[in-house]
C-alpha positions in Angstrom: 1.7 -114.5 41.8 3.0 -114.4 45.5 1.5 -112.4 48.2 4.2 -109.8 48.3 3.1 -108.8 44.4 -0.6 -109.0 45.1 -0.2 -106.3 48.1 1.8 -104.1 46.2 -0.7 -100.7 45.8 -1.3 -98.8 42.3 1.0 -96.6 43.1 3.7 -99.1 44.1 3.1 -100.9 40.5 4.4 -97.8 38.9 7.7 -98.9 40.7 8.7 -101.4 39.1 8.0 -100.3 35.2 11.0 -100.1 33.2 13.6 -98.3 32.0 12.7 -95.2 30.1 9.4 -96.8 29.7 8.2 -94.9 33.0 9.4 -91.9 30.9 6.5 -92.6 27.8 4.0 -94.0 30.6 4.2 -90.4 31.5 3.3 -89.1 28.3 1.3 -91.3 26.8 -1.1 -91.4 29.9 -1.2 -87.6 30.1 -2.4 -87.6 26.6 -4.5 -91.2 27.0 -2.9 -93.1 25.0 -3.2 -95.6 27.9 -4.2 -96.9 30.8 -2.3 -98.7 33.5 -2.2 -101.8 34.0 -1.9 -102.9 37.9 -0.1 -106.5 39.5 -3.2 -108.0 40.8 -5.0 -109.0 37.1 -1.3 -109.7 35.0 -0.6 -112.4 32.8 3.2 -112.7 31.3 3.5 -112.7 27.5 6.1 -115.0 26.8 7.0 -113.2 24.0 7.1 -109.8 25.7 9.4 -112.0 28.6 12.0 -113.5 25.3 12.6 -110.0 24.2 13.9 -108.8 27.7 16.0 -111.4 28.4 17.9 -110.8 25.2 17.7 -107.1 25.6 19.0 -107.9 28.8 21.8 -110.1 27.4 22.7 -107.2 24.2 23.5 -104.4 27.5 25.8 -107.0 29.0 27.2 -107.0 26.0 27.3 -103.9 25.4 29.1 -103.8 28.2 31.6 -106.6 28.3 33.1 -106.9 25.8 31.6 -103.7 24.0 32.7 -100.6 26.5 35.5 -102.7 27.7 37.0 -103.0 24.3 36.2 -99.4 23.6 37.8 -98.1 26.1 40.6 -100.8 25.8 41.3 -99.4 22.3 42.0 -96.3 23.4 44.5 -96.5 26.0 48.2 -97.3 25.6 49.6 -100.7 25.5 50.9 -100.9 28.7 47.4 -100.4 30.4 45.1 -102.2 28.0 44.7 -105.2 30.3 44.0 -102.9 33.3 41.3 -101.5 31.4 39.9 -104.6 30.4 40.0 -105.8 34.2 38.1 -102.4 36.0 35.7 -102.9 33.4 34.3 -106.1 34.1 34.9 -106.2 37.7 33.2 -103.1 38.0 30.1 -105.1 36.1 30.4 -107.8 38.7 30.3 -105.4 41.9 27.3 -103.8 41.0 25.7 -106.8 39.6 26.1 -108.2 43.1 25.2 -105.1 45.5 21.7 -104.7 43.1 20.6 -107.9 43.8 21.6 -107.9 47.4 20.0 -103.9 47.9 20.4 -101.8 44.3 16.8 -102.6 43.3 15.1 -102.5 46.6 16.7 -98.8 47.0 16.1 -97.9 43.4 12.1 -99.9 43.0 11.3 -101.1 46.0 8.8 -99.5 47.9 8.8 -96.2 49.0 6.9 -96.4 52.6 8.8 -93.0 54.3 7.4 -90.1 52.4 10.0 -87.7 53.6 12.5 -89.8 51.5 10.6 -91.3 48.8 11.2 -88.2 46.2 15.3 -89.4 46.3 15.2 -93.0 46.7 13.2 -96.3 48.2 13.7 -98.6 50.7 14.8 -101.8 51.8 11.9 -103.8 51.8 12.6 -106.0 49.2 16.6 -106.3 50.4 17.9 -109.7 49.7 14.8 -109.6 46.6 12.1 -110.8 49.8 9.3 -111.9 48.8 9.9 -111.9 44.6 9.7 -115.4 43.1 10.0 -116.7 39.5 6.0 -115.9 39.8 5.9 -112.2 40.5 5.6 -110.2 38.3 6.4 -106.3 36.3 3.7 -104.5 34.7 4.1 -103.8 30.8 2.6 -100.7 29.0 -0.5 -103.4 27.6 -3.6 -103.9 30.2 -3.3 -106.9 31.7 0.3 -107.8 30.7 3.5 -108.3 32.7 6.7 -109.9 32.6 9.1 -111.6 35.2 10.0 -109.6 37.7 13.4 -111.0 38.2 13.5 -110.4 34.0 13.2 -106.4 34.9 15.3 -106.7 38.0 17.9 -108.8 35.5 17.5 -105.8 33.0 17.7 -102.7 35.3 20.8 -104.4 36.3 22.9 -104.4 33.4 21.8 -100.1 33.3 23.6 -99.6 36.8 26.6 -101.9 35.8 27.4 -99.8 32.6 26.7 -96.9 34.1 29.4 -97.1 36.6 32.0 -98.5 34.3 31.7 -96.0 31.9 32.5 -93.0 34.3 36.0 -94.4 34.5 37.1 -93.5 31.1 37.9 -90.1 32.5 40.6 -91.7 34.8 41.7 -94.2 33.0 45.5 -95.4 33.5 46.6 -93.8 36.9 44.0 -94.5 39.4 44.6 -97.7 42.3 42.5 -100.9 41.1 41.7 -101.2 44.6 40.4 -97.3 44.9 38.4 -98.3 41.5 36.5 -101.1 43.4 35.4 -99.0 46.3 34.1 -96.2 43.6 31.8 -98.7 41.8 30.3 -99.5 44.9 30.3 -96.4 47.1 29.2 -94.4 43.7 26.6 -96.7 42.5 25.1 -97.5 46.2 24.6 -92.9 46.6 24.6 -91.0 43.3 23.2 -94.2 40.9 20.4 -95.9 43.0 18.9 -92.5 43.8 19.1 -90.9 40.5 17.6 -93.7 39.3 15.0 -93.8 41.6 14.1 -90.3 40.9 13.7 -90.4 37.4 12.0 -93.7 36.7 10.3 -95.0 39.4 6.7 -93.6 40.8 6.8 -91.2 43.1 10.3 -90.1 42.0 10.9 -86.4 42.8 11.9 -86.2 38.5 9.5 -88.5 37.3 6.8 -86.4 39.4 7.6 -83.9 37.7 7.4 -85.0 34.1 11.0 -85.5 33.1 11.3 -87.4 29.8 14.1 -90.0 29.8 13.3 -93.0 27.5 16.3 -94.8 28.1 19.0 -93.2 30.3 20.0 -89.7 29.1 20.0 -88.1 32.8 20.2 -91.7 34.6 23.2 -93.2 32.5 24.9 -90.4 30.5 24.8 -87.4 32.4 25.7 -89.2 35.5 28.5 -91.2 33.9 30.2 -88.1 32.4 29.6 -85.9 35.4 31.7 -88.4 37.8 33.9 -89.0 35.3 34.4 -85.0 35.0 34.6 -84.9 39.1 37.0 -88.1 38.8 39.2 -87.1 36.3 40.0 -83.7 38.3 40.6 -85.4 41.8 42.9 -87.5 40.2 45.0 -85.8 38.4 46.4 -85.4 35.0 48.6 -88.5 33.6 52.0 -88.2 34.0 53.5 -86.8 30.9 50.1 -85.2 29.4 50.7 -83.0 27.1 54.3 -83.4 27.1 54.7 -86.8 25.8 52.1 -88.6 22.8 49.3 -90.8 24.1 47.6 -92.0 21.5 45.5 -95.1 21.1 47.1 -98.2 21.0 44.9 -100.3 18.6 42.1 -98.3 16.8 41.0 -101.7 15.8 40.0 -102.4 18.8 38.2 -99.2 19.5 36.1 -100.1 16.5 35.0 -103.6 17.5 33.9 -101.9 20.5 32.5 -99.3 18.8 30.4 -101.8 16.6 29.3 -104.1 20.0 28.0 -101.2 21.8 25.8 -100.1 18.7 24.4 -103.4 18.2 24.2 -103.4 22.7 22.4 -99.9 22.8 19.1 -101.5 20.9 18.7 -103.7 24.3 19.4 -100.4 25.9 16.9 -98.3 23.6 14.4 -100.9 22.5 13.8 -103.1 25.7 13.5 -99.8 27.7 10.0 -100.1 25.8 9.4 -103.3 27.8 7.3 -105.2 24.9 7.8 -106.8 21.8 5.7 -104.2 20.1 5.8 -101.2 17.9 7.2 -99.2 20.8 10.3 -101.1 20.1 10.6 -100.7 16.6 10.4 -96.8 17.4 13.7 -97.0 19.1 15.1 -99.3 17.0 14.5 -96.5 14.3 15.6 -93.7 15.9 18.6 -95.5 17.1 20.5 -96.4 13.8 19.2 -93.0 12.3 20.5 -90.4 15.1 23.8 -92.4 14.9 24.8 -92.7 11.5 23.6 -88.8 11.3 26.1 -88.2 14.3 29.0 -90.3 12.7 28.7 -88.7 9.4 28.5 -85.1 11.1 31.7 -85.3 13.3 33.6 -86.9 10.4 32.5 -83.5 8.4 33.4 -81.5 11.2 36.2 -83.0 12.0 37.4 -82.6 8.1 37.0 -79.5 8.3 38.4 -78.3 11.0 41.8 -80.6 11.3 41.9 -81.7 7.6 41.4 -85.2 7.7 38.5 -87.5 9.3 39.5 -90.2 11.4 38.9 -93.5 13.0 38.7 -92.3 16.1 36.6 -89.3 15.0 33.9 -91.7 13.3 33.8 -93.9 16.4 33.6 -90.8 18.8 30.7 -89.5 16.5 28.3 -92.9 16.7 28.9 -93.1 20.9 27.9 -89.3 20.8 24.7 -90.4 18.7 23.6 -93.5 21.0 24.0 -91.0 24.0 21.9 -88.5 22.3 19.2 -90.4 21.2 18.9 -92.7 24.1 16.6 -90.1 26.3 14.4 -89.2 23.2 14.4 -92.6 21.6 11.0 -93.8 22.0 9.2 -90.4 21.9 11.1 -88.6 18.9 10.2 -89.5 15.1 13.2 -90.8 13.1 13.4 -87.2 11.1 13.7 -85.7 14.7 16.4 -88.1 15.5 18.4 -87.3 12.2 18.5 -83.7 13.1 19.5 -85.1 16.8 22.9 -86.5 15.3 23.8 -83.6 12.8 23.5 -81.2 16.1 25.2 -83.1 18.8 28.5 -84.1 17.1 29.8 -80.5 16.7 29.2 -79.8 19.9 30.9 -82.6 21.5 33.7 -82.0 19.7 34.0 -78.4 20.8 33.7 -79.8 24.4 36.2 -82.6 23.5 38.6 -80.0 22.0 38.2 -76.7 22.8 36.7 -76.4 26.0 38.7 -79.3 27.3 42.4 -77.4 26.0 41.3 -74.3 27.7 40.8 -75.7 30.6 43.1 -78.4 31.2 41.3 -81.5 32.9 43.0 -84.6 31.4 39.6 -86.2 30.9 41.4 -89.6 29.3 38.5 -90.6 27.3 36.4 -87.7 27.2 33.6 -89.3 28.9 32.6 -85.8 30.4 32.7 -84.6 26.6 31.0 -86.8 25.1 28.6 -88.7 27.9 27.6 -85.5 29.8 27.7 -83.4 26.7 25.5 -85.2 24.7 23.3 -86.6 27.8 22.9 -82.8 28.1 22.1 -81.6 24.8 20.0 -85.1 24.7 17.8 -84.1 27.3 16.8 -81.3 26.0 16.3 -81.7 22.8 14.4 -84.3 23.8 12.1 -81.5 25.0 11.5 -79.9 21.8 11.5 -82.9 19.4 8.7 -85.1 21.5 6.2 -82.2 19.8 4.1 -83.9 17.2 5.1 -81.1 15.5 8.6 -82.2 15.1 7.4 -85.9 14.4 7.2 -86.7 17.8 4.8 -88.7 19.6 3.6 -85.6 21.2 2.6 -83.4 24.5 -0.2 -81.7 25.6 1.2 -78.4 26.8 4.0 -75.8 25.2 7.2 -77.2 24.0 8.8 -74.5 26.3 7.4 -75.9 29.2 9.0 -79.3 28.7 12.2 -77.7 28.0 12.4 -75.8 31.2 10.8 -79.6 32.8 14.4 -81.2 31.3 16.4 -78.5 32.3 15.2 -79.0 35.7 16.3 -82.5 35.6 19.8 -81.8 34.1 20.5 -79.5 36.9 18.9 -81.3 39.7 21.0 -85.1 38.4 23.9 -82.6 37.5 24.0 -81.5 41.8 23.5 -84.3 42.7 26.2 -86.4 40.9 28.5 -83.4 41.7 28.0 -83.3 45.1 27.7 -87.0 45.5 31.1 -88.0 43.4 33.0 -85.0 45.2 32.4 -86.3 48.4 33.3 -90.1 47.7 36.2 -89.4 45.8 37.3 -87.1 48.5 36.9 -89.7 51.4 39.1 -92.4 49.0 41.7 -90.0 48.2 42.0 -88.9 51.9 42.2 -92.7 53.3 43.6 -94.4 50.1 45.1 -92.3 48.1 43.5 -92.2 44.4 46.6 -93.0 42.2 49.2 -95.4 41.9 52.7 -94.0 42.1 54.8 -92.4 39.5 57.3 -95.3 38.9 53.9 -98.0 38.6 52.3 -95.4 36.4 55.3 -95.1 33.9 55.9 -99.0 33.9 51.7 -99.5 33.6 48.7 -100.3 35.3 48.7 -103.7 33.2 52.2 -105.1 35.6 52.1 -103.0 38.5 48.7 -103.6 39.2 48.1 -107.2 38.0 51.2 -108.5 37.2 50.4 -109.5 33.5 50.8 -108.3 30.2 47.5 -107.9 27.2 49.8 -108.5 24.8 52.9 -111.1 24.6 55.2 -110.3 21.7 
């Protein structure tokens, strides 16, 4: 262990825990179900370190080729490759910029107390001081794993994150305008919302916020820029004058498949052990989103006449985002009733709400990502009672609830805030979108000169 681990403080440990982990550390030492366990007296588990590399290696692919084929799907033809191409090189940005400062500002240290509530510091820029021997404490006494295995894993959160925001602008935004988002967006709305929620000394994870796996940190904050995006941008030429419906459901579905089997790296390694804190997830995972899948395709039978693809598909993402702030700390009963309720709702938003409105949100990310994040969240408040099947709080149900909703509305401001003003700077010195001519000939040519499909 190098000197830079061993002079970490107690506080600092709590840092660098995991994904939603830092969520149940909350809760379960509030009602002592443990005790932590601090950097200076760690051993690594080698099998605690196997599981987090491949949960680590399912969010990449949950990411590329999962999202990316997703999303892909769902475009038209002319714009598939486009897709294909933000989505990967959005991966690679971020995968760079939270290596070179991402962690430091979302982990690292927190040594200016004015700032620490919203973000870290640069202390461990460049990863200083973190060698194949440091190491990140587990939820088990004594028991860590590779540092640069959590820093791997937190990673792949921020990458996804920022890709899926830009299903709400999908086919009309600049490539080049894309690139400057993911970095400008992940560097001052990501980092600090992730900071705040998961990491010690977080102004949200101070105050008790429950997010297992990324409700607020991923979903919410995806779907709000997307929402913010989607608006700045402008509606597609042609909407809702000329049909734009997916080009290949088939592909939709494959992506649909690789982000399910991705989300248990998402869900499960957010426990940061092998253990039975992963099976939980694991659980709740495949219940709350075959309950969600089955629920829009009744809904959506009901109300249009037939179910669809696309409708089944729409109804597992909405599912995953559900479940993945309540996955560790819900029972899997609680998690069936999580998928029945959220479908219907997102498909009000993705219908109703968006029609009367008129925001071309191209993918309904907002409806589905924010939605659900929302409605995630705070269910997440009621069905963590062991009363629901959960693993259980020690004070009123109602004050958990009104603990989430403080965390939806402070990530909801800030991501507001945050994407308006970045979006506003790129559209005044860029320009957000690509002309009208390179629009109706496609992003796919006019932006990279090459076809996804050669007939």
């Amino acid at each position: 262990m190098t000197r830079a681990m061993e002079s970490r403080s107690k506080v600092d440990w709590l840092k660098i825990l995991g994904v939603g982990g830092l969520a149940a550390f909350a809760v379960a030492l509030a009602t002592g179900m443990i005790s932590p366990a601090f950097a200076d007296d760690m051993t690594m588990d080698k099998g605690d370190n196997a599981w987090m590399m491949t949960s680590t290696a399912l969010v990449l692919l949950m990411t590329v080729p999962g999202l990316a084929l997703f999303y892909g799907g769902l475009v038209r033809t002319k714009n598939m490759a486009s897709v294909l191409s933000q989505v990967l090189v959005i991966f690679c940005i971020v995968c760079v910029i939270w290596f070179v400062y991402g962690y430091s500002l979302a982990f690292g240290p927190a040594n200016n107390e004015a700032i620490a509530p919203f973000i870290s510091g640069l202390d461990v820029v460049f990863l200083k001081g973190i060698t194949s021997d440091s190491l990140a404490a587990t939820f088990s006494d004594g028991v860590g794993i590779p540092e640069f295995t959590f820093i791997c894993f937190q990673m792949t959160f921020a990458g996804i994150t920022t890709a899926l925001a830009i299903g709400a602008f999908v086919e009309r935004m600049k490539f080049g305008v894309v690139c400057l988002f993911a970095i400008l967006w992940s560097t001052f709305v990501y980092f600090p919302v992730a900071h705040m929620v998961w990491a010690g000394g977080g102004l949200l994870f101070e105050l008790g916020a429950l997010d297992f796996a990324g409700g607020t940190v991923v979903h919410i904050n995806a779907g709000v820029a997307g929402l913010v995006g989607c608006i700045m941008v402008g509606k597609r030429a042609g909407y809702k004058v000329e049909p734009m419906p997916p080009h290949s459901m088939t592909m939709t579905l494959i992506g649909t498949g690789l982000l399910w089997t991705g989300w248990f790296g998402f869900n499960c390694g957010s426990n940061l052990e092998a253990s039975g804190g992963a099976a939980l997830p694991m659980a709740t995972t495949f219940v709350a989103t075959a309950a969600a899948t089955l629920s829009w395709m009744l809904v959506e039978w009901v109300f249009k006449g037939k179910p669809s693809l696309l409708g089944l598909c729409s109804g597992a993402i909405s599912g995953l985002v559900a479940v993945t702030p309540a996955c560790g700390v819900i029972g899997p009963m609680g998690a069936i009733v999580l998928g029945i309720m959220v479908s219907p709702i997102c498909f009000f938003f993705c219908t109703v709400i968006k029609n009367a409105l008129g925001y071309d949100d191209s993918l309904d990310v907002f409806g589905i990502h924010g939605i659900g994040g929302i409605f995630g969240a705070l269910a997440t408040g009621v069905l963590v009672d062991a009363s629901f099947g959960g693993i259980g709080i020690d004070h009123p149900i109602i004050d958990q609830v009104v603990i989430q909703a403080k965390a939806v509305g402070v990530t909801v401001a800030w991501d507001l805030v945050g994407s308006f003003l970045i979006f506003l700077v790129l559209k005044i010195i860029f320009g957000l979108r690509v002309s009208e001519d390179k629009e109706m000939e496609g992003l796919d040519i006019s932006e990279h000169g090459e076809r996804a499909y050669h007939y």
